[in-house]
N, C-alpha and C positions, 0 to 999 in steps of 0.2 A: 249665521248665528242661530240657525236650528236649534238646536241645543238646549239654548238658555230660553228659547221662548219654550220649550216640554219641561223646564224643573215648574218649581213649587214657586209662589210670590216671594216666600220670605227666606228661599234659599239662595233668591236671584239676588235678593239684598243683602244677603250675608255673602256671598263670591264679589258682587260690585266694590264694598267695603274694601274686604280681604283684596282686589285688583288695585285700588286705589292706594292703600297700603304697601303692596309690591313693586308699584310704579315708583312712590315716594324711595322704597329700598335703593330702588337700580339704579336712579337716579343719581341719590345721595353720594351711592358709595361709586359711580363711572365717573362721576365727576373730579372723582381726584386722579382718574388714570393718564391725563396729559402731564397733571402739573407735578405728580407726588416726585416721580425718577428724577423730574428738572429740581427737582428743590434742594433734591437732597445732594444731586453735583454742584448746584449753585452754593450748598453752607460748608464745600471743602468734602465731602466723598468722591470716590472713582469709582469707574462701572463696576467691581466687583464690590464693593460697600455697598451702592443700587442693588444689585442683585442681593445680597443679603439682606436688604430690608425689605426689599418686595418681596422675596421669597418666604419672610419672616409671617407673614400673612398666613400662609397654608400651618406653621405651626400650629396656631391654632384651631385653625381647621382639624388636621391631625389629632389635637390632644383633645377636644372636645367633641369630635362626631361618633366615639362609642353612647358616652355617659347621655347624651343630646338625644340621641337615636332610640336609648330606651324610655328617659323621661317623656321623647312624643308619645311611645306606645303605653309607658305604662300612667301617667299624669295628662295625657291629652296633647293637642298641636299647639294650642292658644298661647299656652306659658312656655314655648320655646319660639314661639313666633315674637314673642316679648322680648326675650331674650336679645335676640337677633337683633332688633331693630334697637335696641337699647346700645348696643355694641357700634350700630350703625351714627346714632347720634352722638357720642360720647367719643369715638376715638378723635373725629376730627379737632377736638378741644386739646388732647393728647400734641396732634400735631403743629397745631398754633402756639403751643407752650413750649416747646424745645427744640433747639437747633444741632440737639444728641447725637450722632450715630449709634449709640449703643443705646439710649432711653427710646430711639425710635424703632429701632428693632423690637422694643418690649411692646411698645403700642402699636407696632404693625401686627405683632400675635394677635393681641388682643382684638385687634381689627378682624381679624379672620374668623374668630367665633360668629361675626355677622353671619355669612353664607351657610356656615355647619348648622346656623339654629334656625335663620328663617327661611334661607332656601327649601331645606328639609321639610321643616311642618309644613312651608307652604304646600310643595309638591304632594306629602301627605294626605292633605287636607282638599287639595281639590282633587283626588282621587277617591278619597274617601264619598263625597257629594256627587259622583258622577256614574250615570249608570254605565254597567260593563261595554253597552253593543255601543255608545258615544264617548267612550274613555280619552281614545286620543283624540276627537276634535275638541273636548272640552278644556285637556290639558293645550291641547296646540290655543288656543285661545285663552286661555289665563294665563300660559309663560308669555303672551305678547310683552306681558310689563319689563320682560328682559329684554329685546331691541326698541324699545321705547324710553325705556329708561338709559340706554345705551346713546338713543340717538340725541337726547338732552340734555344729561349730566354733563358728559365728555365736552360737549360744545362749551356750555356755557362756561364749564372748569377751565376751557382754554381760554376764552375768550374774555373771562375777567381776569385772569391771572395776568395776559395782557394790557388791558385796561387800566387795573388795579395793581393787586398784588397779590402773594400767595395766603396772605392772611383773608382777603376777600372770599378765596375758595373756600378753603376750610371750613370758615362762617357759616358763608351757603350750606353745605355739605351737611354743616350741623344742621341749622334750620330744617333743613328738609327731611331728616331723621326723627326730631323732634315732631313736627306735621304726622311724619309717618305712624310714629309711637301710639299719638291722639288715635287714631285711623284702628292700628292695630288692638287697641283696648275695646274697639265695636264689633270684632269678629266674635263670632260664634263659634266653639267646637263641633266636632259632628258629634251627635248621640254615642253611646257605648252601645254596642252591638255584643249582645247577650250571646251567648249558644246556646241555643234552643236542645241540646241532645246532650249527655255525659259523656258520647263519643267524641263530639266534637268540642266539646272542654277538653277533655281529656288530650284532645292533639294540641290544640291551642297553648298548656300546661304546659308540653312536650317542646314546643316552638320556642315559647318563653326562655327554656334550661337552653335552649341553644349558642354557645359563646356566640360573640362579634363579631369575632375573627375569622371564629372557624367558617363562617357563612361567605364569607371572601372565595373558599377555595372549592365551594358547591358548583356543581352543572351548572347553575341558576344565574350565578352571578361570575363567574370566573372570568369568563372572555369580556362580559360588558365593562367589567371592572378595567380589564387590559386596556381594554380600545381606551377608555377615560382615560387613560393613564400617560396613552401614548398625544392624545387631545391635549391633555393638561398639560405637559413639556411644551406644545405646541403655543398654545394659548399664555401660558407662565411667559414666555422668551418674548411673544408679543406684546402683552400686556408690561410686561418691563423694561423689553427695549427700543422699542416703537416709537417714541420720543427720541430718544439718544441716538437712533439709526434715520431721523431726519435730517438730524442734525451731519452728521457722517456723512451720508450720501449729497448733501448739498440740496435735497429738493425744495424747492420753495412752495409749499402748502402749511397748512393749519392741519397739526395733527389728530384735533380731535374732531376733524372732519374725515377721519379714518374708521373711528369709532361711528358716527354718525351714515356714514355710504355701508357699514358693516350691519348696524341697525335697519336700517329702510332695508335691505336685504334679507335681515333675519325673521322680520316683523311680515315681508310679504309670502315669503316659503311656509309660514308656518299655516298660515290663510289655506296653503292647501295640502300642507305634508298631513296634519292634523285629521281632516276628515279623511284622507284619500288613506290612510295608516290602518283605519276601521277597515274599510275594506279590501285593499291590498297586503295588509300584513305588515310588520314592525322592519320585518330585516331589508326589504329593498330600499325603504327610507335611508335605513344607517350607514347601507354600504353604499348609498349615492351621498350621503353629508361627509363620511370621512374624505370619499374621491375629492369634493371639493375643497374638504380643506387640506390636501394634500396638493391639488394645480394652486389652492392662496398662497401655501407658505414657498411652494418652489418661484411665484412669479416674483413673489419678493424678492428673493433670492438673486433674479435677474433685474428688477426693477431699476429705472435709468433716468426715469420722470414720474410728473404727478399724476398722469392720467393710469400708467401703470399699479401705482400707489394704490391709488381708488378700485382701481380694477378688484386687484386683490383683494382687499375690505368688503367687495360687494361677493366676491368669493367665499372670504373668509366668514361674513356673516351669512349668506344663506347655508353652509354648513354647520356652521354653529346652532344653527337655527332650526335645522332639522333633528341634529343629532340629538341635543340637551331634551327637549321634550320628549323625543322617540325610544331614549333607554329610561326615560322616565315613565314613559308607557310600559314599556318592557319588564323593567323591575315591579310595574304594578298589574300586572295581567302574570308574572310569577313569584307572587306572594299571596298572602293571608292578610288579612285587616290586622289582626290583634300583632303581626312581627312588620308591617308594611315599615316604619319608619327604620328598625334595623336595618332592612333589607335595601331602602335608599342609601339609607348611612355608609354602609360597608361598600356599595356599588362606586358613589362617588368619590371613596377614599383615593381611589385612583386617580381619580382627577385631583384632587388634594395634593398627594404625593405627586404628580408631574408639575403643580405649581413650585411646592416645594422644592424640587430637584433643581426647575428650571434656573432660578435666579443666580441663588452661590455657585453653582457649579457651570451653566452656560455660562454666567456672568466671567468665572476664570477664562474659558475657552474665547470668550471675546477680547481679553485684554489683550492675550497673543496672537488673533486673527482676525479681528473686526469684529463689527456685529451683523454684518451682510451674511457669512458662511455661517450664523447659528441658523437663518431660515431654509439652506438648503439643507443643512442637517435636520432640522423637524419634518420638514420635507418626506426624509430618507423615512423620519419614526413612523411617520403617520402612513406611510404606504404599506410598512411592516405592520400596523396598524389591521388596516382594510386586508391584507393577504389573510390574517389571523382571525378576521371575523365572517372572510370568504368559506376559512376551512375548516373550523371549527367552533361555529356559534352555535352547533346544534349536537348530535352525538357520535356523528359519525362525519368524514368530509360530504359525501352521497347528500346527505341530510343538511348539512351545512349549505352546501351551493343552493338545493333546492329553496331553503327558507334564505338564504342573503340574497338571493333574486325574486323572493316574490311567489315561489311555488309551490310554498307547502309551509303548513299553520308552525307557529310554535308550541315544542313537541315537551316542553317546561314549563306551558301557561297552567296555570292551576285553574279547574274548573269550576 
């Protein structure tokens, strides 16, 4: 923890806050990832209705990470950190009130403005606080709250749903949004960082007129965006069938103890993806997190028992784990302060869109095949995946292998 013993007293207390806040997030909102797909087979849906209501999530995602991306840059992180967390406590009341399919699709949307508003500022915001030469160990150590909150939520959601019932989850889930909310109202924005020159107003200005979209299909972000995209189908089909496919296979475990072996995984790579990314460079990282999650989703694929089960999870999250913070570096070593939260925006949209995709549309492909061939099919995406960031992450293939191995800087970092 380097790092955090060189900032300032009162910046360590404004990241501790804001970590304490994002843990409460992760927390609130993995805890419904055991129980939400069983609930809604349990009130009369089939796997492809699951799939459209989990997938239902990324809509929102989708319809709010333009408009989100600029109120960070141009209103500050704090009031879309608000946002977020507000979305976090409030939908699970959504889901304790109806036994829908169609009303739970609206408040699955709604649920997904969570991640588009606070994941964003968050990532933002502990960028913004962190000096250039300690970027990724500091981001590698504030995204802990993602396999922490992973290794928590998920358990406990299984384990009272059990216990209790699904109304018990929900509850929780609210509570612990509400906590979060509290939490979230003690953060601090970072300062507004002036331009000291009319030059660099002037670019800044320039930045600004820049559509959303069009920032998708720059050098800068085009492939990170890909690979997210290819991650996200990945991650969508797990995160929504992952339950249903215990069930199926017959293994006898506690599902959200998939999430939890995924966690301890995610939470120990990042301990050293994070500093060792300062001085080795962003692209070996990435091209070693998708390899992994490319051998998770195939062992699922052959998975036979629980030890294999877990196997995977512990696969699954130390890719997970490396990847999410290290195109989070990436994105923030090629941008600007004043466009930073666009340029997250549009980078993740990929991963949005793969959640999106995954659910209605794998969800079809499983009614007629299982849901054991949707992970060798992710399998397939994610290695298409890794080829696409072997040969052109950089601007030429030459240049590509060199930086996805570790041997030559990125040739898009803005200095």
């Amino acid at each position: 923890m380097s790092a955090f013993s060189q900032l300032d007293p009162s910046l360590r207390r404004n990241l501790l806050i804001l970590f304490a806040a994002g843990l409460l997030f992760w927390a609130g909102l993995a805890s419904l990832l055991p129980t939400l797909p069983l609930y809604i087979e349990d009130i009369g849906g089939d796997r492809h209705q699951v799939g459209i209501v989990m997938g239902a999530f990324a809509i929102g995602l989708l319809a709010s990470r333009p408009s989100l991306s600029r109120l960070a840059d141009a209103r500050g992180r704090k009031v879309v950190l608000l946002i977020g967390m507000a979305a976090i406590a409030f939908a699970p009341l959504g889901y304790l009130a109806t036994g829908s399919i169609p009303l739970l699709i609206v408040i699955r949307a709604f649920h997904g403005l969570s991640i588009a508003a606070f994941a964003l500022a968050y990532s933002a915001l502990v960028v913004d606080f962190s000096p250039p030469h300690q970027r990724g160990e500091l981001i590698g150590y504030m995204s802990l709250v993602n396999p922490m909150g992973l290794a928590i939520g998920p358990a406990l959601g299984g384990y009272l749903q059990e216990w209790l019932n699904y109304d018990a989850v929900f509850i929780m889930s609210f509570a612990m949004g509400m906590v979060g909310l509290i939490c979230t109202a003690y953060v601090q924005d970072a300062p507004h960082l002036v331009s000291p020159t009319e030059a660099i107003a002037a670019q800044a200005a320039e930045r600004k007129k820049a559509a959303f979209w069009r920032l998708l299909v720059s050098d800068r972000v085009r492939v990170p965006a890909l690979i997210m995209l290819m991650v996200g189908l990945a991650f969508g089909t797990l995160s929504t069938f992952a339950p249903l496919y215990v069930r199926e296979v017959g293994i006898s475990v506690n599902v959200g103890l998939f999430y939890t072996a995924a966690a301890i995984a995610s939470f120990s790579i990042r301990l050293i993806s994070g500093p060792g990314s300062d001085h080795y460079g962003r692209g070996v990282f990435i091209t070693l997190s998708i390899a992994l999650y490319t051998a998770s989703m195939l062992m699922l694929w052959q998975t036979q028992n629980a030890a294999m089960f877990l196997m995977a999870a512990v696969l699954q999250g130390a890719g997970s784990g490396t990847l999410i913070p290290m195109v989070a570096a990436l994105m923030a070593d090629r941008s600007y302060p004043d466009e930073r939260g666009r340029i997250f925006g549009v980078c993740m949209t990929g991963f949005d869109l793969g959640i999106a995709l995954a659910g209605p549309f794998l969800g079809a492909i499983a009614d007629q095949t299982g849901i054991t061939a949707l992970f060798g099919l992710c399998g397939g995406m994610t290695f298409v995946g890794l080829l696409v960031f072997l040969l052109f992450s950089s601007k030429d293939v030459a240049h590509s292998l060199r930086f996805a191995t570790g041997r030559e800087r990125d040739i898009y970092a803005v200095d």
